[in-house]
C-alpha positions in Angstrom: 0.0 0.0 0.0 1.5 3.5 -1.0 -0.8 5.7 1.3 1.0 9.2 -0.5 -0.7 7.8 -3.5 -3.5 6.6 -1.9 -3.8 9.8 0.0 -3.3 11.7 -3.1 -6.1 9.9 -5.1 -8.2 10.8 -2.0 -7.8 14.7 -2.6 -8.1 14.8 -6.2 -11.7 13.2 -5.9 -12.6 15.6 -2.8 -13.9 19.1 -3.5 -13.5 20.1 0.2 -10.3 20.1 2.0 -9.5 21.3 5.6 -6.0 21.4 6.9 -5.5 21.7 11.0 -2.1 23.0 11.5 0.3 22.9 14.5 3.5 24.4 15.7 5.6 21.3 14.3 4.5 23.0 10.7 5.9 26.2 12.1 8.8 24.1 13.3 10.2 23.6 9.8 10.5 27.1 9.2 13.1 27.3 12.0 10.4 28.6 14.8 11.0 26.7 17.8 8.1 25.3 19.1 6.3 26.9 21.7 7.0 23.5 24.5 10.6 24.0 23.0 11.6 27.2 24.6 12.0 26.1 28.2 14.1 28.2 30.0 15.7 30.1 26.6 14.6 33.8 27.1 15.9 35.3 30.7 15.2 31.3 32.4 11.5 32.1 32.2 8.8 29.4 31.2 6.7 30.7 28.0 4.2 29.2 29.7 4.5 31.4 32.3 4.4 34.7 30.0 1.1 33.4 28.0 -1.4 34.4 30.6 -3.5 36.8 31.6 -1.9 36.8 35.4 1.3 37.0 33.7 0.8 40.2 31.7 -1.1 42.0 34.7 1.8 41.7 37.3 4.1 42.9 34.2 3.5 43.8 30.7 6.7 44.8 29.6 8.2 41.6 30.4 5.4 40.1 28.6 5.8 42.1 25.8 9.5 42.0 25.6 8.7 38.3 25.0 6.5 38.7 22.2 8.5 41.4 20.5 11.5 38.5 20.7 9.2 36.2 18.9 8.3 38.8 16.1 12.2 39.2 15.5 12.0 35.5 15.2 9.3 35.1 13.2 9.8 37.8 10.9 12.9 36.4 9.8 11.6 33.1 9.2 10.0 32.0 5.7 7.1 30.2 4.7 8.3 26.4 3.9 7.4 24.0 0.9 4.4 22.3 2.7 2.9 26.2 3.1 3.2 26.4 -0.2 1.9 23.3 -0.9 -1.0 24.2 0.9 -1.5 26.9 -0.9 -1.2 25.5 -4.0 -3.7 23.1 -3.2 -6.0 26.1 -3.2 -6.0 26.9 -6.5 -8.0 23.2 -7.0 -9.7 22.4 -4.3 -12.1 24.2 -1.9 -9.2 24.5 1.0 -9.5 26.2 4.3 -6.6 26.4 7.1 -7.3 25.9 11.0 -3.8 27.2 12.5 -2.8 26.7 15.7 -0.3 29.0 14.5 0.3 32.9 15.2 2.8 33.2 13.2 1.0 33.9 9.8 3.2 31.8 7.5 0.0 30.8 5.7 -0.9 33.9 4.6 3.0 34.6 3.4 2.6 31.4 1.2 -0.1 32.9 -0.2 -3.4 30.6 1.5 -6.7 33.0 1.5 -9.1 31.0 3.4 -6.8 30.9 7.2 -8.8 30.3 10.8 -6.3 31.5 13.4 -8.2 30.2 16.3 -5.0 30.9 18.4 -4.9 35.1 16.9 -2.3 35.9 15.5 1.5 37.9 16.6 0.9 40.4 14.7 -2.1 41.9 15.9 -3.1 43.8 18.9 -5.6 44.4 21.0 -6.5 46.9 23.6 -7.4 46.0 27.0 -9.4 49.2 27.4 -11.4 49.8 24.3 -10.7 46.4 22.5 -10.0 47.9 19.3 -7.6 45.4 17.4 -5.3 46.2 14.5 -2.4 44.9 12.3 1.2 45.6 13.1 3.7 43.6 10.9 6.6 45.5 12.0 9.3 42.9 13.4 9.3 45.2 16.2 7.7 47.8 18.1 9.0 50.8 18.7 7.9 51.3 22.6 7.0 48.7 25.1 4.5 48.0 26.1 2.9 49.6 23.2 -0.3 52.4 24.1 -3.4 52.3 22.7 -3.8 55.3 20.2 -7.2 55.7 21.0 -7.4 55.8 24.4 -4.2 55.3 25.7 -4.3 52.2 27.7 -2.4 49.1 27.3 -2.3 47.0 24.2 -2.3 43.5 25.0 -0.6 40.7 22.1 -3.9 39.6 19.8 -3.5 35.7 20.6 -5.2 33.4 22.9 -3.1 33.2 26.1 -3.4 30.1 28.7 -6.8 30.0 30.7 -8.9 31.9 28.0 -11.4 30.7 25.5 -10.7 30.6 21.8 -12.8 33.7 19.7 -16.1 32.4 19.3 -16.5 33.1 15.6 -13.0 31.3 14.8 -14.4 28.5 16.8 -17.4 28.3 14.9 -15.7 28.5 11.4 -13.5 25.9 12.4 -16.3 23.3 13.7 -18.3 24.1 10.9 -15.3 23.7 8.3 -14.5 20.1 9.5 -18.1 19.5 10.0 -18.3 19.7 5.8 -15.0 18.5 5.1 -13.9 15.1 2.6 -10.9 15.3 4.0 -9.0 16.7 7.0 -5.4 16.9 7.2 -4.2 17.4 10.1 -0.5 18.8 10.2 2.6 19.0 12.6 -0.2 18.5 15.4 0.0 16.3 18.6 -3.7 16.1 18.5 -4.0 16.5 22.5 -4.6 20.2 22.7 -8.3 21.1 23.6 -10.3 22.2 22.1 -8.8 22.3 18.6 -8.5 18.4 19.6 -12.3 18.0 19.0 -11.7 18.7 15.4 -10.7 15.5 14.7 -14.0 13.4 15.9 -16.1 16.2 14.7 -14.8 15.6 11.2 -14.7 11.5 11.4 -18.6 11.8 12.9 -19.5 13.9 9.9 -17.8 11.3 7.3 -14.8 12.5 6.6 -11.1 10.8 5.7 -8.9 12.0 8.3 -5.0 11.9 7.1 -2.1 12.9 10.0 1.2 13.8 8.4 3.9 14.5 11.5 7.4 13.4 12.2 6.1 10.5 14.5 3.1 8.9 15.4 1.2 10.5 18.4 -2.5 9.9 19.8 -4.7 10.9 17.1 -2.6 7.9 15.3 -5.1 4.7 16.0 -8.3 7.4 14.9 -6.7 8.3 11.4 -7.4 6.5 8.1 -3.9 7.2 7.2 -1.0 8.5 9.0 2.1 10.0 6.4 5.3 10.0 8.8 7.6 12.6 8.2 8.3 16.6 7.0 5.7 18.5 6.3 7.6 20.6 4.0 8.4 16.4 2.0 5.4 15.0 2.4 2.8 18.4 1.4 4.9 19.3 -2.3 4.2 15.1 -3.0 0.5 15.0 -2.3 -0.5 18.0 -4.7 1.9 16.9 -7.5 
């Protein structure tokens, strides 16, 4: 059995594709994943700086986090399997569910991107709300002022202990939901609630392919697991 054939017959008979992406996509691109930066900016845990607790007892630390990871991310480019993606666009009905905040999708040129984690490179006021775009690799004061109203602008992502944005949510249940096939990419699968994806999609009939560097729980749910890059395995499939 040659599942990347098999997998590749699969998509060019399904008019709707969904791809789930996770930081081992990212990975590939040479950002280190998020469970991968113990203890390698100033000895702090990420997980530490990606709350809401975190950023009230001090949000310039917080920020001087995320400004790192723009510098990082900004000098990172998009991979083949973002391309891929992408490509894949142009013949069948794709969307993208990110776990991502990176916005590597969008680089490669995907249209159709959930970001159900936000995204690095907006921001969001924690006065007023308003939220807006700022691609620069860095900002030029920290932490950054609303120019509204003047108060704190927080990172746009989803930190630790908060719920994903409703309407992303929604768009992502409902995209699997009406899915042929769901790829799910560079994920562990464990990660609630974007873990809920996965049944969702099988419930509503859909093929389910994983494609990772090893196996991990989702593995014995799949109809086909594709072991290995991303960047490799992606560029075959859309041949």
């Amino acid at each position: 059995m040659n599942e990347v054939s098999d997998v590749r017959d699969w998509l060019r008979a399904s008019p709707r594709v969904i791809a789930l992406t996770g930081a081992g996509m990212s990975a590939e691109s040479g950002i280190p994943t998020f469970r991968g930066l113990d203890g390698l900016w100033r000895n702090y845990n990420p997980q530490d700086l990606a709350t809401p607790e975190a950023f009230e007892r001090n949000p310039t630390v917080v920020w001087e986090w995320y400004d790192w990871r723009r510098g990082l991310i900004a000098a990172a480019e998009p991979n083949p399997g973002h391309y891929a993606l992408a490509q894949l666009e142009a013949t069948n009905h794709v969307s993208i569910i990110s776990q991502n905040v990176d916005g590597l999708h969008t680089r490669a040129g995907s249209t159709h991107v959930i970001e159900i984690h936000g995204s690095i490179w907006r921001t969001r006021c924690t006065s007023c709300d308003r939220t807006q775009s700022n691609l620069k690799p860095h900002l030029t004061t920290l932490p950054p002022l609303c120019e509204d109203c003047g108060q704190l602008l927080r990172p746009g992502v989803v930190w630790f202990g908060e719920n994903l944005p409703p309407m992303a949510w929604e768009a992502s249940v409902e995209a699997v939901s009406t899915a042929d096939i769901l790829l799910v990419i560079g994920t562990s699968g464990i990660v609630y609630p974007a873990a809920q994806l996965v049944p969702i999609a099988k419930d509503a009939g859909a093929k389910v392919v994983e494609i990772n560097l090893e196996a991990t729980a989702l593995s014995s749910q799949v109809d086909a697991t594709l072991l290995g890059p991303s960047g490799q395995i992606l560029p075959k499939l859309v041949q």
